[in-house]
C-alpha positions in Angstrom: -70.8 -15.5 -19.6 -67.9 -13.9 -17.6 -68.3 -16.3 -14.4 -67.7 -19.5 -16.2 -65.1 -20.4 -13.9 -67.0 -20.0 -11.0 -70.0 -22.0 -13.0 -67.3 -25.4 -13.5 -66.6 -25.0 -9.4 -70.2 -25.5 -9.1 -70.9 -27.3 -11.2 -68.3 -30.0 -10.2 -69.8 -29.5 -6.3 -72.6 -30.7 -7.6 -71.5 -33.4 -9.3 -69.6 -34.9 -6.5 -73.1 -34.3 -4.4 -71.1 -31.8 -2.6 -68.7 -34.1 -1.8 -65.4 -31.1 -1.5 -62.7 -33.4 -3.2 -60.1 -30.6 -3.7 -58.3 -33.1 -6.2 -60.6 -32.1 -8.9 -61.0 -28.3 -8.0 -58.3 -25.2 -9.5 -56.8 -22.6 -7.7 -58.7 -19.3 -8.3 -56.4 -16.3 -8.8 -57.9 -12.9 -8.7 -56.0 -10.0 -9.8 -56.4 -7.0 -7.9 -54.2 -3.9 -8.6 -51.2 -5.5 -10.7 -51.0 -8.0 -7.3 -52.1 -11.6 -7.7 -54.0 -13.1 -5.2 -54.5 -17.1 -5.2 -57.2 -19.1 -3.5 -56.4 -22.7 -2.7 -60.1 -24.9 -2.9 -59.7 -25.0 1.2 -59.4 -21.4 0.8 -62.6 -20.8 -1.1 -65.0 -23.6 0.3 -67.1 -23.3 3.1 -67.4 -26.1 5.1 -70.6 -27.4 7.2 -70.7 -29.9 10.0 -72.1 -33.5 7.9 -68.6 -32.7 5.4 -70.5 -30.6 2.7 -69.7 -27.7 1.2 -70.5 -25.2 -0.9 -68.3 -22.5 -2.9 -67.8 -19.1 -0.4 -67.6 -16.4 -3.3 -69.6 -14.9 -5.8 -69.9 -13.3 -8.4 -71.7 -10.1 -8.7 -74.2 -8.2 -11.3 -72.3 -4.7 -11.0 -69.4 -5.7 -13.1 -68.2 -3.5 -16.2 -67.3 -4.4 -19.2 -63.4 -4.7 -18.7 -63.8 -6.0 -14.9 -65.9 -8.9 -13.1 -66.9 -7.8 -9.6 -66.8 -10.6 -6.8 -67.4 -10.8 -3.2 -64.6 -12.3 -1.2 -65.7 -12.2 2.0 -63.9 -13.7 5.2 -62.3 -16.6 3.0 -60.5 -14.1 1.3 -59.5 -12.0 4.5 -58.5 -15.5 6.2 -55.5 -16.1 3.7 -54.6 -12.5 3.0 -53.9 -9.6 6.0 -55.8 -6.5 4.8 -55.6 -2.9 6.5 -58.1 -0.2 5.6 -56.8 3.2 5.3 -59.9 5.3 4.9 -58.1 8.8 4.7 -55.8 7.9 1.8 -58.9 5.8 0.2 -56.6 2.6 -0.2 -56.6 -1.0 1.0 -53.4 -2.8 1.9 -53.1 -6.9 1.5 -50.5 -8.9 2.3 -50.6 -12.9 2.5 -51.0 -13.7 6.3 -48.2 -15.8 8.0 -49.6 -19.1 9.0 -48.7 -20.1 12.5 -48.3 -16.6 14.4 
C-alpha cells in the first residue's frame, strides 16, 4: 500500500499510547510541483489539551497510479505561505517567516 509511511506514523502513535515523542517520528517531505515541502512532527501533529495527539493529514482514496493524493489542511498552511490565484489557475507557497 502507497500510505505506508503514513501507516509507521500511526502506528508508532499508538504505540507510545499517543504519547507525541517527536524523537521517534520522521520528517515528512511532500513533493509538490519539482518544490519540496518538509513537515517537522510538530508540524504534522495535532495537539489536544490532556498532551495527546494524533497525526493531522491523510491520505486520500482519489490517488492515481503515479501520484498519492493527501490532505494537508491548516498544518500545512501554518508552515508554508500560500496565495490562490484563481484566474491564472495556480497556487503559490513559500515557507512562512517565523516571528513576523
Amino acid at each position: 500500500m502507497r500510505f505506508s509511511v503514513f501507516d509507521q506514523i500511526a502506528f508508532l502513535l499508538d504505540l507510545q499510547e499517543m504519547d507525541c515523542s517527536f524523537s521517534k517520528l520522521p520528517e515528512i517531505t511532500f513533493i509538490i510541483g519539482k518544490t519540496r515541502y518538509s513537515l517537522q512532527p510538530e508540524d504534522y501533529l495535532v495537539f489536544f489539551d490532556d498532551n495527546t495527539c494524533a497525526l493531522g493529514i491523510r491520505p486520500i482514496n482519489a490517488s492515481t497510479p503515479n501520484c498519492t493524493l493527501f490532505i494537508l489542511g491548516t498544518l500545512f498552511l501554518k508552515k508554508y505561505y500560500t496565495v490562490f490565484d484563481s484566474e491564472a489557475a495556480q497556487i503559490g507557497l513559500a515557507l512562512l517567516k517565523k516571528n513576523l
